[in-house]
NUDOFI-798088 format. One record per residue (C-alpha): residue in one letter; y, x, z. Coordinates in steps of 0.2 Angstrom, whole numbers, plus 5000, padded with zeros to 4 digits. Layout:
residues N
AYXZ...
***
This chain:
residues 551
X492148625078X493948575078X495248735081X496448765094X497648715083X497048565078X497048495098X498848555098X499448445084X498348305093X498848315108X500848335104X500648175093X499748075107X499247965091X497648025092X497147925108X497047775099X495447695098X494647875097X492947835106X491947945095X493148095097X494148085114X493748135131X492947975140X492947955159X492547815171X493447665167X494747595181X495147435177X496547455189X497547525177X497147395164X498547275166X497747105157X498846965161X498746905146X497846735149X496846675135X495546525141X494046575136X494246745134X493546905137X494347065140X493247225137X493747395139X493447545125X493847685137X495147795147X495747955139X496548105146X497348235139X497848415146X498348565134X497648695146X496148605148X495948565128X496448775126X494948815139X493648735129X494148795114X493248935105X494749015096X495549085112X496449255103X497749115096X498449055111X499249115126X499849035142X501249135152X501649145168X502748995168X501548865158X502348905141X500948885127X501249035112X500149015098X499749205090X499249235072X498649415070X497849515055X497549695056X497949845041X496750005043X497150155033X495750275029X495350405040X496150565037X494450655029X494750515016X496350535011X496550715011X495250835007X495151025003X494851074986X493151174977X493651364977X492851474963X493451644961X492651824953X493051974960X492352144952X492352294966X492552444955X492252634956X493852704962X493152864971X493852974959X492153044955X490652964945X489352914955X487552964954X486352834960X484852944961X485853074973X486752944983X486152955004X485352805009X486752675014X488152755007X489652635008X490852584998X492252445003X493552324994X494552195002X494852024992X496051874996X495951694991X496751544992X496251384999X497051214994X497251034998X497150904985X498650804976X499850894987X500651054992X500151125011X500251285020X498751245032X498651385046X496951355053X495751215045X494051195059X492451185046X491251055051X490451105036X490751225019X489451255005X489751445000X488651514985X489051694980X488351754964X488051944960X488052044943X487952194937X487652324922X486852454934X485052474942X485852444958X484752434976X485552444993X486552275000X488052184998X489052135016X490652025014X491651975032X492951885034X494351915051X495051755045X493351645046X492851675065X491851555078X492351605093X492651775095X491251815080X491751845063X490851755050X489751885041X488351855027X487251975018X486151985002X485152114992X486252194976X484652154965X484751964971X485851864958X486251714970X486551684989X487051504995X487551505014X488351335026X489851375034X489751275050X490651285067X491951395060X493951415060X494551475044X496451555047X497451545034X498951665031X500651635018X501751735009X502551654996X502351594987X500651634988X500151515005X498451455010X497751625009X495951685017X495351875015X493751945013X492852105014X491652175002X490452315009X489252394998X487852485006X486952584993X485052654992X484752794980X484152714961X484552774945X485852804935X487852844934X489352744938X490752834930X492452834937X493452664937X491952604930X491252424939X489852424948X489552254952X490452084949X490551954963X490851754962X490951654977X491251464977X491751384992X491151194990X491051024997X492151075013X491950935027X493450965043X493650935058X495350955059X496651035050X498351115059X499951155048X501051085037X499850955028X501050895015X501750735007X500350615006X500550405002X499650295012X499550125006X498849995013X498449855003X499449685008X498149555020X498749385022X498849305037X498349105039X499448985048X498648815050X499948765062X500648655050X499148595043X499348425050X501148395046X501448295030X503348285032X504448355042X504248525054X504448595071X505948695071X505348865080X506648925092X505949085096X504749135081X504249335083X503549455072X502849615079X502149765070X500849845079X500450025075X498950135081X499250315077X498150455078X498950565064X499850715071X501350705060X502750605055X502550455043X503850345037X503450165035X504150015024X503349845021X502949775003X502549594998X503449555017X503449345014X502849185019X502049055009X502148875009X500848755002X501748724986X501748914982X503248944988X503849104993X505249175008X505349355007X505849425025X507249525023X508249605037X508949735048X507349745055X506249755043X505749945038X506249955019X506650065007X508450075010X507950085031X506350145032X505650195048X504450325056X503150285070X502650375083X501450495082X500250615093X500850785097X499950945100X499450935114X498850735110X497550805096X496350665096X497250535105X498250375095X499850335100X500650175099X502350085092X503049915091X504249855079X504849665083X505849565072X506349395076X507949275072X509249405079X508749535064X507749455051X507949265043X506149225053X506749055059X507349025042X505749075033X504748965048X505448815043X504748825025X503248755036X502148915030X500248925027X500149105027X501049265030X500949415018X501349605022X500749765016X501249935022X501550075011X501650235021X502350435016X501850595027X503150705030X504450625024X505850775029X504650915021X503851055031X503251055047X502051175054X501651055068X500650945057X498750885064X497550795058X495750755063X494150685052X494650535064X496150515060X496750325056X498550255055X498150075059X499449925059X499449745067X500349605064X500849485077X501449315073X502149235089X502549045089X503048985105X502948815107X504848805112X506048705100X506448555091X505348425080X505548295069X503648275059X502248145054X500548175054X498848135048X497648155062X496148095060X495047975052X493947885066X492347805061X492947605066X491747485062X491947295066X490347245064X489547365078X491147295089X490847125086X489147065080X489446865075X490646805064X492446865064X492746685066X492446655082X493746765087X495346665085X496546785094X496246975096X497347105105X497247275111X498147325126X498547515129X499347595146X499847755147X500747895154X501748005145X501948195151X502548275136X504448275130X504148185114X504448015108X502947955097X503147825085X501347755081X500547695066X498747665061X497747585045X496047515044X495047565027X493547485022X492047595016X492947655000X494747715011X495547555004X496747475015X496447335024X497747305037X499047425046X498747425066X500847385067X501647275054X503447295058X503847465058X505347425070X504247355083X504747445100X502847425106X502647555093X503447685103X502647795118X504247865126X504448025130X504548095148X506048185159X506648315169X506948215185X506848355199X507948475189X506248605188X506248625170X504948555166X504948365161X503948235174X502748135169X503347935162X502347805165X502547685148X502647485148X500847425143X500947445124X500047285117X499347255097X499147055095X498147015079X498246855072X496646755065X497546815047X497347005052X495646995061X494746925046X495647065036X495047215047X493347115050X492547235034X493447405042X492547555044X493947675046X495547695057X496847825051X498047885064X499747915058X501047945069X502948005069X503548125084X505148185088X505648285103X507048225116X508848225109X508148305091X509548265082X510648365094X509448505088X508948525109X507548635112X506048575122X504748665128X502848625128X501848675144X499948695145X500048595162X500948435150X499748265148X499448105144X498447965150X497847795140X496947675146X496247565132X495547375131X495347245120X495647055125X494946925112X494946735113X493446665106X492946505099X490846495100X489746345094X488246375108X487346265096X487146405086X486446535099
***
């Protein structure tokens, strides 16, 4: 299936029409409209088919309709668009394996004996740990546990029995504090933190901290525990910590996103020449759910043509080392929600014009990004959702100048299914073409006839200054702004007996065709409406020479 874009090019080129019966729209045939005055004795005058076309109507059957839009007025825009996602947050920024060991010693004062203990005796010991993030430095307040592997260990040098207890006031769900607890003869515990808020405290420079409280419960055993002696060593790991969100300062993180490159097959059909965009627009399209500031700039920022070259897009608008610029982003009380930013560059603060008339293929952009970029900020949020995304939006509006040729086609033309006897017997050929011209461009027509190897065989025009070569361009005549539809003089091709035996082996026609917009070299800008058409009536009118003898 042929692209949007493809029927644009067509359709501006008109070129296309021509003998086009296995690719253009056919309707009923008026012969009305088919001016054959022409008198050949005998003749005959046959026609191939009417053509009509209409860019809203050649964009409403097209499949690819996220490229185009039509405003309000008529104004066709064509819109290239690739998107950037980040990770999510839980990606790039995770919190980091704990293992610590902490011995809870006899600090009574007094050896103790095991055997003359009462039952649950106590004895308590507070413990405080820190929690980190990787790669950066943070002082989270509260991180929201969606799930945490904690495996504590027990040791000891004593015949101990009774229980271990550790609490935390800083790991609550709720209004319930988390609480585990295990045997002192049991050598390993592993427990899942789920559900929980882990609050974290700083002093610094110790920050990111958590507390725990050891409570041993004793039973009567055997043995002495001699003063400052330890009675029992504890190792807790706190693993494989999955979040739902984290509050704080979260740090300086990078985020880069790897550069994408955008296609534009707008120029696809050009071989020389361009159309000279007076409007071209470049939006940056952001999507933030990150609940923090984060400083943008664009890398690898270029178009490239089809010879490999490459225009960097430099600019007052474009976010760069030396003028970066930081998005928008999701407050407090937005935790969960994105918030959206726009940058727009277009020829008023970036050389875009300039860089659209290297005739692109594609567009390059990346997007490297930095968290925090002014330091600490308590206000920080992120969720296991979080995503920083970024679109870009290359607007062409079909508004401007032109001066281009093109290849359009190669239509399947073969003489022998269009006339069945001998070549000879036609002694004079011509085809006759009436149109009607509603677009503001001046077409200069060319086609060549190829035999079954693409070999030329004839050219459709032979002088290249023929006026009948020309479909004029239509006017503004009411002042509206929009140009009015120009009925052409009938635009007949005579071939001589010389250029009917040479096309009488063609299998091909390829279109070529030169366009140029009204008053071009005055560099005046026309504008292409979706409303805009064209009309072509196409016939053939032969004169024959046939021996009935022979029939």
């Amino acid at each position: 299936m042929k692209s949007k874009h493809s029927h644009i090019s067509r359709a501006l080129a008109l070129l296309f029409l021509l003998f086009s019966m296995h690719s253009c729209i056919k309707e009923e045939f008026d012969p009305d409209k088919l001016d054959l005055s022409l008198e050949f004795s005998p003749g005959v005058a046959l026609p191939l088919g009417y053509v009509h076309y209409q860019l809203d109507k050649l964009l409403e059957d097209s499949a690819d309709s996220k490229t185009i839009k039509i405003d309000d007025d008529g104004l066709i825009t064509i819109v290239y668009s690739q998107e950037l996602v980040s990770f999510r947050a839980d990606e790039l920024i995770s919190i980091s394996d704990v293992s610590f060991s902490s011995a809870i010693n006899n600090n009574t004062g007094f050896p103790i004996d095991l055997s003359v203990v009462p039952d649950r005796q106590t004895l308590g010991d507070t413990v405080v740990t820190s929690l980190s993030m990787d790669a950066a430095y943070a002082e989270i307040d509260s991180i929201q546990v969606e799930s945490m592997d904690i495996i504590i260990g027990l040791s000891s040098t004593h015949n101990l029995n009774g229980n271990l207890e550790i609490t935390s006031p800083d790991i609550v769900r709720g209004s319930t504090q988390w609480r585990v607890r295990m045997p002192l003869d049991q050598s390993t515990l592993n427990s899942t933190l789920e559900g929980y808020t882990i609050k974290l405290s700083h002093n610094t420079p110790d920050v990111n901290q958590v507390q725990l409280i050891f409570t041993i419960e004793f039973n009567r055993s055997s043995g002495v525990i001699a003063n400052n002696e330890t009675i029992l060593n504890v190792n807790i790991q706190m693993q494989n910590t999955d979040y739902s969100a984290l509050f704080g300062y979260l740090g300086q993180h990078e985020i880069d996103m790897d550069s994408r490159s955008v296609p534009i097959d707008f120029f696809d059909y050009i071989v020389e020449g361009t159309f000279h965009f007076a409007e071209p627009e470049l939006k940056l399209v952001f999507d933030n759910s990150y609940g923090l500031p984060v400083q943008i700039i664009m890398e690898d920022f270029a178009v490239i043509s089809d010879d490999n070259g490459r225009t960097e897009i430099v600019g007052s608008g474009v976010p760069s080392a030396t003028n970066p610029l930081v998005i928008n982003y999701p407050s407090l009380s937005q935790v969960g929600e994105s918030v959206k930013d726009t940058i727009v560059m277009d020829e008023l603060n970036t050389n875009l014009f300039t860089a659209m008339e290297q005739s692109p293929t594609s567009l390059s952009y990346g997007v490297e990004g930095l968290m925090n970029p002014d330091g600490n900020d308590h206000n920080n949020f992120l969720t296991d959702s979080s995503k920083f995304k970024v679109r870009a939006d290359l607007s062409l509006p079909l508004h401007g100048y032109a001066d281009f040729a093109l290849v359009l086609d190669t239509i399947n033309f073969d003489f022998e299914n269009f006339y069945e006897n001998p070549p000879e017997e036609i002694k004079r050929l011509a085809f006759r073409i009436n149109s009607t011209n509603g677009f503001p461009v001046n077409i200069y027509m060319q086609g060549y006839f190829m035999d079954g190897n693409y070999t030329v065989l004839d050219s459709m025009f032979t002088d290249v200054n023929d006026e009948g070569r020309i479909i004029t361009a239509a006017s503004d005549t009411d002042g509206d702004g929009k140009v009015d539809p120009f009925e052409n003089e009938p635009v007949e091709v005579e071939f001589t007996r010389e250029k009917i035996d040479n096309i009488s082996g063609s299998k091909y026609l390829i279109l070529h065709g030169r366009l140029n917009t009204t008053n071009y070299e005055q560099k005046e800008n026309v504008k292409i409406y979706a409303s805009y058409y064209l009309d072509a009536h196409i016939g053939i009118i032969g004169d024959l020479e046939v021996n009935t003898a022979e029939y």
